[in-house]
C-alpha positions in Angstrom: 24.9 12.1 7.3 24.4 11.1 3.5 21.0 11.7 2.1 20.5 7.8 1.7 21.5 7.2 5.2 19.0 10.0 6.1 16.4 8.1 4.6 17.3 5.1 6.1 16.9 6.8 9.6 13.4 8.2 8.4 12.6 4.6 7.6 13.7 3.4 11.0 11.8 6.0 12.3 8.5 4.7 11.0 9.5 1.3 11.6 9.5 2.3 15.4 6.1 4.3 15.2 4.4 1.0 13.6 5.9 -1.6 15.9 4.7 0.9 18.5 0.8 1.1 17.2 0.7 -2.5 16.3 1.7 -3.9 20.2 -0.7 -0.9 21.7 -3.4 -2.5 23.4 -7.0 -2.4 21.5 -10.5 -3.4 21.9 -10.7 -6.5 19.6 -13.1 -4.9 16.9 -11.0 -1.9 16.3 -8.0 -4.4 15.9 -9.6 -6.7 13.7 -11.1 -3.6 11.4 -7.6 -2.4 11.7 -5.7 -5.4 10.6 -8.6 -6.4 8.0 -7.9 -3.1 6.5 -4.4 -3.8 6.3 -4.7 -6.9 4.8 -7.0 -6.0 1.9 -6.1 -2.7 0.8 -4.1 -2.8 -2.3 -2.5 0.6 -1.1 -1.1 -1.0 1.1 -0.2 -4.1 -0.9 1.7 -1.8 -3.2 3.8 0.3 -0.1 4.5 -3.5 1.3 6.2 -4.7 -2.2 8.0 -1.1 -2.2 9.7 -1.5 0.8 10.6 -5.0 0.2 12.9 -3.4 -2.4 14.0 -1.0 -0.7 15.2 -3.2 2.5 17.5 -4.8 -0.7 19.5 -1.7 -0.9 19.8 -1.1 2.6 21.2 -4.9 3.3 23.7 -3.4 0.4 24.7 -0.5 2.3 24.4 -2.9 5.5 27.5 -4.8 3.9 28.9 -2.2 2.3 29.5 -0.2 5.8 30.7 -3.3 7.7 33.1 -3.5 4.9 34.1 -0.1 5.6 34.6 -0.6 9.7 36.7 -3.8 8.6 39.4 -1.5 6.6 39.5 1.1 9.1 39.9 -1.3 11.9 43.0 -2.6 9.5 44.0 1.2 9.5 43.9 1.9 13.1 46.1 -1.8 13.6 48.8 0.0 11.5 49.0 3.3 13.0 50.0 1.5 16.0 52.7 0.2 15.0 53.9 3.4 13.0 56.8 5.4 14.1 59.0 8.5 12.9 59.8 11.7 13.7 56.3 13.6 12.8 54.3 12.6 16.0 51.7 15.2 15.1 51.0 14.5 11.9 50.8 10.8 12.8 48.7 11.9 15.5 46.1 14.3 12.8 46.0 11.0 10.9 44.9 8.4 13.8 41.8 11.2 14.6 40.9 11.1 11.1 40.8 7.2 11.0 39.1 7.6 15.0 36.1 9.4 13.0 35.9 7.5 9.4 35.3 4.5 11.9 33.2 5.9 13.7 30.7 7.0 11.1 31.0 3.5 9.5 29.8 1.7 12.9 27.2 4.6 13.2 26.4 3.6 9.3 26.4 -0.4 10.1 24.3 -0.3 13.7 21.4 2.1 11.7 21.2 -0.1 8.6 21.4 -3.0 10.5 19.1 -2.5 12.9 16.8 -1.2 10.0 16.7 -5.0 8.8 16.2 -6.2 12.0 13.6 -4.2 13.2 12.1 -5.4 9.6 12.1 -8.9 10.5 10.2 -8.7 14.1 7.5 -6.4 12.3 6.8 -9.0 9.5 6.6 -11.7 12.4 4.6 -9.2 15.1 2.3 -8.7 11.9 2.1 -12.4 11.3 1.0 -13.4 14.8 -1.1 -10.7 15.7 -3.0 -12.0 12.9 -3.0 -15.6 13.7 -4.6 -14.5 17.1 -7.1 -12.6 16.0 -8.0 -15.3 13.5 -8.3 -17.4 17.3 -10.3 -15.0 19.0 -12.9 -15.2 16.4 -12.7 -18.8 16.3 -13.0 -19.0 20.1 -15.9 -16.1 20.3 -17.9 -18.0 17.3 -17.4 -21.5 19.2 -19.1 -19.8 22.2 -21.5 -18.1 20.2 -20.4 -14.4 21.5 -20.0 -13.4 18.2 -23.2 -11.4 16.7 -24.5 -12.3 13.0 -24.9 -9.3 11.8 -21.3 -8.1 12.6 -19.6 -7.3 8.4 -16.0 -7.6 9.9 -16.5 -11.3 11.4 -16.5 -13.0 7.5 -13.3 -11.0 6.9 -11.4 -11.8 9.9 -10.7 -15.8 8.2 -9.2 -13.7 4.9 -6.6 -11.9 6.4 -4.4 -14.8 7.5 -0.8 -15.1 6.8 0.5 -13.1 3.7 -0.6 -14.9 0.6 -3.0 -17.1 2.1 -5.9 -15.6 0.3 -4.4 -16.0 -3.1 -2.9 -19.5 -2.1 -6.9 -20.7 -1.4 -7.8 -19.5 -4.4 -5.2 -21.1 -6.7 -6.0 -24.5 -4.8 -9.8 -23.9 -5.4 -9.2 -23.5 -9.4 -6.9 -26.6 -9.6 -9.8 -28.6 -7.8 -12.5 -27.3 -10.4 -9.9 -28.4 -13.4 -9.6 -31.6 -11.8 -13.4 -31.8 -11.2 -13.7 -30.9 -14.6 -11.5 -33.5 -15.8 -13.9 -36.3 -13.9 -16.6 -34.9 -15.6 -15.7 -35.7 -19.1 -13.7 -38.9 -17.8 -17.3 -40.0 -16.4 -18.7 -38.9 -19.8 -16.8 -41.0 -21.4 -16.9 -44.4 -19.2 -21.0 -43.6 -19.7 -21.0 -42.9 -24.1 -18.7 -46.5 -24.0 -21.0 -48.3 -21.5 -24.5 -47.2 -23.4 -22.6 -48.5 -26.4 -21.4 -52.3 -25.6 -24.9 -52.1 -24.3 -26.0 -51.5 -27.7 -23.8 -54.0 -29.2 -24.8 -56.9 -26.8 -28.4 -56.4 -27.3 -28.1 -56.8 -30.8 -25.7 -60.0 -30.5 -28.7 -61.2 -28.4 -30.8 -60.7 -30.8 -28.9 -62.0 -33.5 -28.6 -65.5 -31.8 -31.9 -66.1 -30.9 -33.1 -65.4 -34.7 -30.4 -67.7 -35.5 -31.9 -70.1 -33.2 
């Protein structure tokens, strides 16, 4: 095995061990501390953008090695068919196509389930949070869920991936537009004060006239 396939196994590897810890039944407030942690810490922010990249170049070598088992099943049609005197060399030849497709399909099943297994952590992560973020709801509805606890006003941040930063951008657009009313109310007040001006003295004027 390659050194990049070796890494790929080391990846699935640690796949495994996380999907294992994250469906391994805990109290709730060691999961939500856990999960709060893991949603906040930039660390692991950083190791979650890394391996986005790195999932790119296996789903590379993912096609790359079902491109492979493609030509050698092509190969192995062939030999079939071939005839001739030199049985045994024919026969050295299918062995050597027998094993260059079997190291493709071992190449193709590792990298592919490396992407899969990707996908159900990403959506394990996703929902475990989503229930938490329900348990708290439910627990602070029933009013099980002490004030002094520091975790309880984190659990609502975690959410999905993004959500935090999503709030916040919708939070500055609503101060711009707020903003924007503000000197729009501004503005409908300076022009009101002034025809009020202007009629009083056009009152004034006509009843000197008068």
């Amino acid at each position: 095995m390659t050194l990049y396939y070796s890494l790929v196994f080391a990846l699935l590897v640690f796949e495994m061990v996380v999907f294992m810890t994250l469906i391994i039944p805990l109290p709730f407030k060691i999961k939500r501390s856990l999960f709060t942690f893991i949603s906040e810490s930039p660390i692991i922010a950083k190791l979650q953008y890394g391996l986005k990249i790195t999932f790119i170049f296996i789903l590379i070598l993912f096609i790359d090695s079902v491109n492979r088992v493609y030509r050698v099943q092509l190969e192995l049609s062939q030999a079939k068919f071939q005839g001739g005197a030199a049985a045994g060399v024919a026969g050295s030849e299918r062995m050597e196509v027998q094993a260059r497709k079997f190291y493709s399909q071992r190449n193709m099943y590792l990298c592919g389930f490396t992407l899969f297994l990707s996908l159900i952590l990403n959506r394990t992560y996703v929902m475990i949070l989503d229930v938490l973020r329900l348990e708290q709801e439910v627990k602070t509805l029933r009013g099980e869920s002490p004030q002094n606890d520091k975790n309880a006003s984190k659990l609502g941040e975690a959410g999905e991936l993004g959500e935090i930063g999503r709030l916040k951008k919708e939070l500055a657009e609503k101060d711009r537009d707020l903003e924007t009313m503000k000197k729009q109310s501004q503005g409908l007040s300076n022009e009101y004060n002034k025809l009020g001006d202007q009629m009083t003295q056009q009152d004034g004027s006509n009843k000197k006239a008068r």
